[in-house]
C-alpha positions in Angstrom: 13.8 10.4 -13.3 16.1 9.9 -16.4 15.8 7.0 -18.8 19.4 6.2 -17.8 18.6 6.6 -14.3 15.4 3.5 -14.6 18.0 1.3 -16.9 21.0 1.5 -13.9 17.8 0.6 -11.5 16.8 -2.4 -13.9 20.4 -3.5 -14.3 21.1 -3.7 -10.6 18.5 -5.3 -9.0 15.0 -7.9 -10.2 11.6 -6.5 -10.2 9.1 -8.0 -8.8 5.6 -7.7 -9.8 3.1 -7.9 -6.8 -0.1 -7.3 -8.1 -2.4 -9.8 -7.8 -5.0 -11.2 -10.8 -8.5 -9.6 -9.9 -11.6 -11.6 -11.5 -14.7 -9.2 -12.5 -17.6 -10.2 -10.1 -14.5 -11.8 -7.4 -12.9 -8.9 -6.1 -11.5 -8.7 -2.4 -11.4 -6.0 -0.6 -9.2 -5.7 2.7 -8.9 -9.0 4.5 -12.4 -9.8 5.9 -14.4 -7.0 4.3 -15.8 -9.7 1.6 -16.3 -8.8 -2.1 -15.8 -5.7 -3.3 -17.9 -4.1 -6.9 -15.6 -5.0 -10.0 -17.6 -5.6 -13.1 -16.5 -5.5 -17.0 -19.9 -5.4 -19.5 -19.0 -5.5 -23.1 -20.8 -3.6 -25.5 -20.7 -3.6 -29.5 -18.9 0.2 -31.2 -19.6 0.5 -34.5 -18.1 -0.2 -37.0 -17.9 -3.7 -35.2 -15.6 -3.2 -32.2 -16.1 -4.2 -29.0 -15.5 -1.7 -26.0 -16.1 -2.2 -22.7 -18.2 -0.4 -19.5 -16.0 -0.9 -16.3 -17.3 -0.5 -12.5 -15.2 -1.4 -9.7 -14.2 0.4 -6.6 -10.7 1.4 -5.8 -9.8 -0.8 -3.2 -9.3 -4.1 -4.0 -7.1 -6.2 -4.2 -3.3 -4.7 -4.8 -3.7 -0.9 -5.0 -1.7 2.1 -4.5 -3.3 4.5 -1.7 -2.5 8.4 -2.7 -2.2 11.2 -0.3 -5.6 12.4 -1.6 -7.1 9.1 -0.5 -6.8 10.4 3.2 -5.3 13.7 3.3 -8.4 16.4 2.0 -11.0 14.6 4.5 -8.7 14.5 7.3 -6.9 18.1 7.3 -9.5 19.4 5.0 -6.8 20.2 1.9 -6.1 18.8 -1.6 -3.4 16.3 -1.8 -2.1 13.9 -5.0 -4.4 11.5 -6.6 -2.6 8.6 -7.9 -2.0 9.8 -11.7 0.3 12.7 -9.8 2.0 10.3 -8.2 5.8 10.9 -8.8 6.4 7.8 -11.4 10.1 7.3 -9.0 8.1 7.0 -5.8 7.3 3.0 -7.8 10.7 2.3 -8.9 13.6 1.8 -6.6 15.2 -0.7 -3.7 12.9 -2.9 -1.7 13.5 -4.0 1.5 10.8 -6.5 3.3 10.6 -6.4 6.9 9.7 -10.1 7.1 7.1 -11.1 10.0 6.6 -14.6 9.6 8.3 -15.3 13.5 7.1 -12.4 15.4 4.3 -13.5 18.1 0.6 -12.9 16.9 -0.6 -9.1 17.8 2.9 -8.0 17.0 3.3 -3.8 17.3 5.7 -3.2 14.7 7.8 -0.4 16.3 10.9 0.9 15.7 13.0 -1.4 17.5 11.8 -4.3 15.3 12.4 -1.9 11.7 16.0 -0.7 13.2 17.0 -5.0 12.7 16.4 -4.2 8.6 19.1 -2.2 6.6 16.3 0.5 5.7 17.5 3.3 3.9 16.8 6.5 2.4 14.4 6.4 -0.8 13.5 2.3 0.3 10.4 0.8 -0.5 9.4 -0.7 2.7 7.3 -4.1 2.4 5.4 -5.5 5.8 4.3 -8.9 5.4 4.6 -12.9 5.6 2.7 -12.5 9.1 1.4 -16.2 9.8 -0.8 -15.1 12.3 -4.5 -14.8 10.7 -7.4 -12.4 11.5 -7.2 -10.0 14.5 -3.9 -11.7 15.9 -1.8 -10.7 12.5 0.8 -7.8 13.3 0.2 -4.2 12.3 2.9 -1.1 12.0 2.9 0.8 15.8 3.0 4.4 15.1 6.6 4.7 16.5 7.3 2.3 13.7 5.5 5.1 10.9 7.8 8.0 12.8 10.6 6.1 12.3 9.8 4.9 8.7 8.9 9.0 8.4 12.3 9.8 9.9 13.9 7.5 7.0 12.8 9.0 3.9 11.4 6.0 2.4 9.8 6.9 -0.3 6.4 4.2 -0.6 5.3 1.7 2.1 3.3 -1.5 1.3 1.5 -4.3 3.4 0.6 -7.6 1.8 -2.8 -9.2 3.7 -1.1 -10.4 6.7 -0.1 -7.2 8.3 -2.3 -4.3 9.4 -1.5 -0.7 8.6 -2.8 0.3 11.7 -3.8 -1.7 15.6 -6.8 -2.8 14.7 -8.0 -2.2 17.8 -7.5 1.1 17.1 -9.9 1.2 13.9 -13.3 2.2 13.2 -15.2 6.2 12.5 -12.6 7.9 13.7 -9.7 8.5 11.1 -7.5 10.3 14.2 -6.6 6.6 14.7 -5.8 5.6 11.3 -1.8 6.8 12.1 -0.4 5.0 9.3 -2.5 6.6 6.8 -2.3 10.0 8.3 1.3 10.1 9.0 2.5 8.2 5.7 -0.1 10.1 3.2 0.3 13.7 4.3 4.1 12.8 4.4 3.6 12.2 0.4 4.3 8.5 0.9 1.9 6.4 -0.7 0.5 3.2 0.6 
């Protein structure tokens, strides 16, 4: 992407920054996992400075999932970590498929998605579910094949939406369609 092309992007539209603050010894991991390792231990670097030893795993709290998150222990071939990540994938039009009315254990298909102006190269956001634990809404798989069938370029779920029925979940990552589909599709999460 040119610099001319990220200043018409800026000049067109806001950003919005989604990250949320993660405290050292306080961090989530997905929505009822509990905490998660994140530790920061200052240590003294001569001549006086103070560096810093960091431990944390990588998901917590907001994160980007890669295709090599998924992709090399599923179909047993390397795939992008994050730092290969094309820069444009994060920059771009956002559209948020809004959840807040849809009835708890929603199956977000493709007749639900088809109601939002999604377009090719969109960043689709799932989220403002107010359902809470297993009776929030999660993408159906028809939903990731249409998504697919789009081109959009990065999908993201705030905590009130699954990425997968979790019904669905557990050992076996055949189930985890979202993932699968979306990561060796080169669409991060």
């Amino acid at each position: 992407m040119k610099i001319e092309e990220v200043v018409e992007y800026l000049t067109q539209a806001r950003i919005v920054d989604l990250s949320k603050k993660v405290t050292p010894g306080q961090a989530e991991g997905p929505v009822d996992t509990g905490k998660r390792k994140y530790e920061i231990k200052p240590f003294p670097y001569p001549p006086g400075e103070l560096m810093h030893n960091i431990e944390m795993e990588s998901h917590i709290s907001t994160h980007i999932e890669a295709p090599s998150h998924f992709v090399p222990v599923r179909h047993g071939r390397n795939a992008s970590d994050v730092s290969e990540v094309d820069l444009t994938k994060f920059f771009g039009m956002a559209v948020l498929v809004d959840c807040k009315d849809l009835p708890p254990e929603t199956a977000i298909g493709r007749e639900i998605l088809e109601d939002f102006q999604i377009k090719e190269n969109d960043i689709v956001l799932l989220g403002k579910c107010s359902h809470q634990g297993m009776n929030r809404c999660y993408l159906a798989k028809e939903g990731v094949e249409y998504l697919i069938q789009k081109k959009i370029k990065m999908v993201g779920f705030d905590d009130t939406v699954f990425p997968e029925n979790p019904g669905f979940l557990g050992k076996d990552l055949r189930k985890y369609f979202t993932h699968d589909l979306m990561l060796s599709n080169d669409i991060p999460i």
